[in-house]
C-alpha positions as CSV (number, residue, x, y, z in Angstrom):
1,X,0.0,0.0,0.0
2,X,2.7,2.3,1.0
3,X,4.7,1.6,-2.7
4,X,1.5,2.3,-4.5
5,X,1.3,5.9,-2.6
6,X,4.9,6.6,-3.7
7,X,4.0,5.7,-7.5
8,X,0.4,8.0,-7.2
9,X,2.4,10.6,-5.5
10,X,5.0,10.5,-8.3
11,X,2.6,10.4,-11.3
12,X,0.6,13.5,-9.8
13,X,4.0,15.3,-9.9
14,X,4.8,14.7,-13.2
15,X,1.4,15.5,-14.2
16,X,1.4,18.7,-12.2
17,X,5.1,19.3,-13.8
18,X,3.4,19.0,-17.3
19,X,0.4,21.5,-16.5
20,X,2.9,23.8,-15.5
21,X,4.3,23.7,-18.7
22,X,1.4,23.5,-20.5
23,X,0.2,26.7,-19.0
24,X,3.8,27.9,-19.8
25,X,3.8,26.8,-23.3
26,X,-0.1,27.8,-23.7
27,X,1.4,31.9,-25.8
28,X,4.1,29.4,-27.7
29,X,1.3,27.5,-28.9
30,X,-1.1,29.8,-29.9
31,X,1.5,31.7,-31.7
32,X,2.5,28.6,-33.3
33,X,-0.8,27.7,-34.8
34,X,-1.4,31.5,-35.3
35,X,1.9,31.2,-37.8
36,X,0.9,27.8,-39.0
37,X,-2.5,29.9,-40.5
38,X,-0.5,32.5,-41.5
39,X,2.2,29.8,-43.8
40,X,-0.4,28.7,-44.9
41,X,-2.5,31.7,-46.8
42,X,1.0,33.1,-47.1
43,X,1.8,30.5,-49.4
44,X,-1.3,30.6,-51.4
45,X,-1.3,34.0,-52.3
46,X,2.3,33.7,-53.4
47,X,1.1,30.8,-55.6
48,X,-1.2,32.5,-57.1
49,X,1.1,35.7,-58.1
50,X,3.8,33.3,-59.1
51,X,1.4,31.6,-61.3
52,X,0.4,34.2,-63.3
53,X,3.7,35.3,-63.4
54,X,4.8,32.6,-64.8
55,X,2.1,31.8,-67.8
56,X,3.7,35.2,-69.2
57,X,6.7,33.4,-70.1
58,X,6.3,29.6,-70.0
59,X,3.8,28.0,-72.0
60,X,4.6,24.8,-70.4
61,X,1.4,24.2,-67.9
62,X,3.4,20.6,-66.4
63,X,6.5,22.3,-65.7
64,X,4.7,25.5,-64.5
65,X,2.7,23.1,-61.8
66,X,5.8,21.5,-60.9
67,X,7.9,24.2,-60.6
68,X,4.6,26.2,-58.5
69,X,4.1,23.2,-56.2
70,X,7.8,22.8,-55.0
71,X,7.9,26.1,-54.1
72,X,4.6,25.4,-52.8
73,X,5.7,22.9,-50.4
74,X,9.1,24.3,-49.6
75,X,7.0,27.9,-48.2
76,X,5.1,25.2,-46.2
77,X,7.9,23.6,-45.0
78,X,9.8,26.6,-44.0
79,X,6.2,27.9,-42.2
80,X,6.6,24.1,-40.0
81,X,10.0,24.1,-39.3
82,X,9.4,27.9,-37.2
83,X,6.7,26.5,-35.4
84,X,8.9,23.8,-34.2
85,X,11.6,26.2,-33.0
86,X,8.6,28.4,-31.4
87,X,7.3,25.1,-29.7
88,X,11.1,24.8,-28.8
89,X,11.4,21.2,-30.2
90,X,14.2,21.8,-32.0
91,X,15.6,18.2,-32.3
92,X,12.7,17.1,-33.8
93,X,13.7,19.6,-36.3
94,X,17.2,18.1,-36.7
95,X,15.8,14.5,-37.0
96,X,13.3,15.6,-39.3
97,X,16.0,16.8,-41.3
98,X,18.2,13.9,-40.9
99,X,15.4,11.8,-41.8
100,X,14.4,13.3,-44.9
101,X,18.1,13.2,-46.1
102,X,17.9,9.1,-45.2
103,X,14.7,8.7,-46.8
104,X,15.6,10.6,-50.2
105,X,18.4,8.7,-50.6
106,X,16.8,5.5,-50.5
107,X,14.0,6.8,-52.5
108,X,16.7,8.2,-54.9
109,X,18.1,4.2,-55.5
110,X,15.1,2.5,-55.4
111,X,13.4,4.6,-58.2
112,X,16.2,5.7,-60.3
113,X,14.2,5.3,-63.6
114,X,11.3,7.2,-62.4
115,X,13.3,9.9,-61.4
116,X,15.5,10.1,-64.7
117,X,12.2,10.4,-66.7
118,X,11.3,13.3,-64.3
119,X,14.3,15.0,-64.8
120,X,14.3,14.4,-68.6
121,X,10.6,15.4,-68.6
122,X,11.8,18.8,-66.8
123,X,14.6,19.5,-69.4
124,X,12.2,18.5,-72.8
125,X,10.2,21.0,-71.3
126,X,12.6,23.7,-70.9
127,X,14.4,23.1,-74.2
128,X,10.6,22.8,-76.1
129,X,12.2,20.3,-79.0
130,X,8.5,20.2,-79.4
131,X,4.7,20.9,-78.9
132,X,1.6,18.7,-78.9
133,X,0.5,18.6,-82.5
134,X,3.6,18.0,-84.1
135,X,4.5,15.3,-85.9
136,X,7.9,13.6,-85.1
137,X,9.8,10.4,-85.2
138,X,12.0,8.7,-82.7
139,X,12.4,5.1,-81.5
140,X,11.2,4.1,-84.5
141,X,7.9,5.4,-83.7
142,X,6.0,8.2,-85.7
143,X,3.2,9.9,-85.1
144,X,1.5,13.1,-84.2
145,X,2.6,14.3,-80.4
146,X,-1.0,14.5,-77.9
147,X,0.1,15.2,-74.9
148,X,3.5,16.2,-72.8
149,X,3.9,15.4,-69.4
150,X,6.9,15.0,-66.9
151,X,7.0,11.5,-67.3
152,X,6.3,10.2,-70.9
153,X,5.6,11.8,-74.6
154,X,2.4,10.4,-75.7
155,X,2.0,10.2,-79.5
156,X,-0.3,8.9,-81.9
157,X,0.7,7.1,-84.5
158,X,-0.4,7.7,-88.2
159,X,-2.1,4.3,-88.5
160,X,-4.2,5.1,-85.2
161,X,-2.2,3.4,-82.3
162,X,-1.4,5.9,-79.6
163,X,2.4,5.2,-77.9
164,X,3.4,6.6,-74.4
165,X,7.4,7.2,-75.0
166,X,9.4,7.5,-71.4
167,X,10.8,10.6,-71.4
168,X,14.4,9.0,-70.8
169,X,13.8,7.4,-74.2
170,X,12.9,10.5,-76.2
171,X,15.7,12.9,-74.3
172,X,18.6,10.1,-75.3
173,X,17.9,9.1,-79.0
174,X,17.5,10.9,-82.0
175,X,14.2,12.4,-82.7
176,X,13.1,13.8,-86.3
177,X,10.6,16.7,-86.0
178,X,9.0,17.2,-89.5
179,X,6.7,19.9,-88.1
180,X,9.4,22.5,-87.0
181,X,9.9,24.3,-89.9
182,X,6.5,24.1,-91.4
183,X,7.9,23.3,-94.8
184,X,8.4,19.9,-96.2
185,X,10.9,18.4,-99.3
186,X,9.1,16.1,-101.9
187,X,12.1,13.7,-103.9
188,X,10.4,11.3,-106.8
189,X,12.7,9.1,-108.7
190,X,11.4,8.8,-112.3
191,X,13.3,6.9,-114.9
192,X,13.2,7.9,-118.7
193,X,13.9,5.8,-121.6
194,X,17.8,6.5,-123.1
195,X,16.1,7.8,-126.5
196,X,14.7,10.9,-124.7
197,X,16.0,14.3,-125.3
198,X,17.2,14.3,-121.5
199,X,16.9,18.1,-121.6
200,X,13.4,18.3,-123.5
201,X,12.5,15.9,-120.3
202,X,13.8,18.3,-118.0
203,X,11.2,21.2,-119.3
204,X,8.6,19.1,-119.4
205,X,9.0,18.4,-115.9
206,X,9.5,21.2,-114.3
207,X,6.5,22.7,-116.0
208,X,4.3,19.8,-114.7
209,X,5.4,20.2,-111.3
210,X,4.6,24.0,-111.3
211,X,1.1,23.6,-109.7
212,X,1.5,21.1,-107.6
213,X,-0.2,21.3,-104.1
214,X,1.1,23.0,-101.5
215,X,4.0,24.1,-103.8
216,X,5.6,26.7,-102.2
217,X,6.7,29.0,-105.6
218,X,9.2,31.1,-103.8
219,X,11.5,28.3,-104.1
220,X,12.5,26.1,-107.4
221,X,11.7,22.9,-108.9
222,X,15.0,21.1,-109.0
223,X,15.3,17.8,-111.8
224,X,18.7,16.4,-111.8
225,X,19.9,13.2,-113.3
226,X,21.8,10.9,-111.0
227,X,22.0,7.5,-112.3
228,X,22.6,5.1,-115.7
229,X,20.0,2.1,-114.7
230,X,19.5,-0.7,-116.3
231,X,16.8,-0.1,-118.9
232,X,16.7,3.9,-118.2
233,X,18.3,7.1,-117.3
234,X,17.2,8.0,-113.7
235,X,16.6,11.7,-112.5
236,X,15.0,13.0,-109.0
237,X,12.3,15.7,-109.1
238,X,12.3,17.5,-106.0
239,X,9.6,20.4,-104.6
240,X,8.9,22.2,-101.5
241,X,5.2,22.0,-100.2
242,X,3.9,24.2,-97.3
243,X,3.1,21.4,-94.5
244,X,1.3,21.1,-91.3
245,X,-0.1,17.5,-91.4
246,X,1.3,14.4,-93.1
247,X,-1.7,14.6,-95.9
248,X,-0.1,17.7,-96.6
249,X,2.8,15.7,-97.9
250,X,1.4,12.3,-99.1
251,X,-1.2,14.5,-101.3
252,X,1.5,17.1,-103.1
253,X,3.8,13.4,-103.7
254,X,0.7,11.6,-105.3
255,X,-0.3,15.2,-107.0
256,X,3.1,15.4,-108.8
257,X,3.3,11.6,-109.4
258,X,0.0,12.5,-111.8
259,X,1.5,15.3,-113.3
260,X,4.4,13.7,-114.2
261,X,2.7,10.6,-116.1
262,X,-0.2,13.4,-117.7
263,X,3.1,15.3,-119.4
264,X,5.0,12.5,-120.3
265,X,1.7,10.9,-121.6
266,X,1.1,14.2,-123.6
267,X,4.7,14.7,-124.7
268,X,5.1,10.6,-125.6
269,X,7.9,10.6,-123.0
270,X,9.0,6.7,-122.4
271,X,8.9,5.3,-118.7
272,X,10.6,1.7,-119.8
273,X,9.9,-1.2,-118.6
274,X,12.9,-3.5,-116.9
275,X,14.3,-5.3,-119.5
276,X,15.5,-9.1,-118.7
277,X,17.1,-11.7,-120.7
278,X,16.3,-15.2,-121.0
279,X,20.0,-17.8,-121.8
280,X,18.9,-20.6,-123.1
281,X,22.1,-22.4,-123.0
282,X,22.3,-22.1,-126.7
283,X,25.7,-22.3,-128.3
284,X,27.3,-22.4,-131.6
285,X,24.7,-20.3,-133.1
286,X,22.4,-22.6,-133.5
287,X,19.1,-20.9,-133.7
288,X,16.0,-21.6,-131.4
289,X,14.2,-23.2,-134.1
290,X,16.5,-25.7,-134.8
291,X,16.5,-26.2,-131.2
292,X,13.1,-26.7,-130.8
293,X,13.1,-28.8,-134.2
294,X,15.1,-31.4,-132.9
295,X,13.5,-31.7,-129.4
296,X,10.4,-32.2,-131.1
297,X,12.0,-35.0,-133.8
298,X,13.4,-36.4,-130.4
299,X,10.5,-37.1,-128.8
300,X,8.6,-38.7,-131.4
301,X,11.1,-40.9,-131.7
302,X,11.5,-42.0,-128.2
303,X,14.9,-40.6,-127.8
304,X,16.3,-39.9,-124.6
305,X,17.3,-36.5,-123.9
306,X,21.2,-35.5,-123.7
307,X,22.5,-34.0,-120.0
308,X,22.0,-30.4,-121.7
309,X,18.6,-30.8,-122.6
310,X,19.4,-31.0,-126.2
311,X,18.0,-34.8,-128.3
312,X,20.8,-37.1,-127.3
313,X,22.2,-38.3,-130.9
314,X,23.8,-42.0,-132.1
């Protein structure tokens, strides 16, 4: 009975010892959570400013969020860490500290290809190589880009299939952007027969070519020979089309594939055809006839055939 006195005697101290402190503590803490209210629309009216500060000069709404939410959280943090040192617990400060250190470090091993997409996804959009609606091609994928985030490129592809692309990926291959410029190159190989007037051919051309769509007239029609083929002489046509879409393109090539048959059609311009040769093993001049002459004598007769296909003879 005595013990159990000691023990309730002890307890009430340390309870006393705690409302003491409690009642000393009782300004610290409503100052603390007066400051924890203040952080807190603090930080969202800075926010706010920042964020249309920043749609002035970055177009880029994921990296604007990002960018708005770590300062976000680092004002909030800040806010926390003074109430702490109000509440006087500053070693919970240092082992919050220690702790987040130990925690991002792990964090930093255990998702290290999460995080290089991240910090790919924050570069792409810095650098703007691109913007949704263009049409590039990397990994040998190709399609039209529909959305950008921080962690993949999302594209659809021209047959319909839509790809998500890790950042990562995109940020360390080669990547072809056929929107950039706007403009867009058509090459058509043609071959002409080697009776043509190559120059003649050359006019006619060019003067097919001349209202193709999306020609951009500014800038020449180019038709150059390049090669002696087999059964022709070959030449490129090339034209610049104004593009925006990959119709754009695939229309002005089958356009000036037209045109090109029309004139040479009109002008009775020769496209050969390949031009093979058939050996039949024939030698010492004999002629095909006679070839076929005695195979057919051969046959009637009964005769076996020689090792060259020819009537074996007695």
């Amino acid at each position: 009975m005595e013990n159990f006195n000691v023990e309730l005697g002890l307890l009430w101290k340390k309870l006393e010892t705690w409302g003491e402190y409690a009642v000393l503590m009782l300004p610290n803490l409503l100052l603390a959570i007066l400051l924890l209210i203040i952080t807190f629309k603090l930080a969202g009216l800075i926010r706010g400013w920042l964020e249309k500060f920043m749609n002035r000069f970055s177009h880029s709404a994921a990296l604007n969020n990002l960018i708005l939410t770590l300062l976000y959280i680092g004002m909030l943090l800040v806010g926390f860490f003074i109430v702490l040192n109000v509440l006087n617990l500053d070693r919970v400060v240092v082992s919050m500290l220690a702790g987040v250190g130990i925690v991002g470090l792990a964090l930093g091993f255990a998702f290290q290809d999460i995080a290089a997409n991240f910090v790919s996804g924050v570069i792409i959009a810095l650098r703007r190589p691109f913007r949704v609606g263009d049409l590039i091609e990397t990994n040998d994928y190709r399609g039209v880009i529909q959305r950008i985030t921080l962690r993949t490129i999302d594209i659809r592809q021209l047959t319909g299939e839509e790809v998500h692309l890790p950042n990562k990926t995109v940020f360390e291959n080669p990547l072809t952007n056929f929107s950039v410029y706007g403009t867009r190159r058509v090459d058509l190989e043609v071959g002409v027969s080697y009776a043509e007037d190559l120059e003649h051919v050359q006019q006619v051309v060019t003067e097919a070519l001349e209202d193709v769509k999306n020609r951009i007239k500014e800038k020449e029609i180019e038709v150059m020979y390049d090669a002696f083929g087999d059964s022709s002489i070959n030449f490129k046509a090339r034209y610049w089309i104004t593009y925006k879409k990959e119709i754009d393109y695939v229309s002005a090539k089958s356009d000036g594939i037209i045109r090109i048959k029309k004139a040479f059609d009109a002008n009775d311009i020769l496209i050969p055809f390949p031009i093979r040769t058939l050996d039949f093993g024939i030698k010492g001049g004999e002629k095909l006839t006679e070839q076929l002459e005695h195979l057919t004598a051969s046959m009637k007769n009964g005769k076996p055939l020689g090792g060259n296909g020819q009537a074996g003879y007695e």
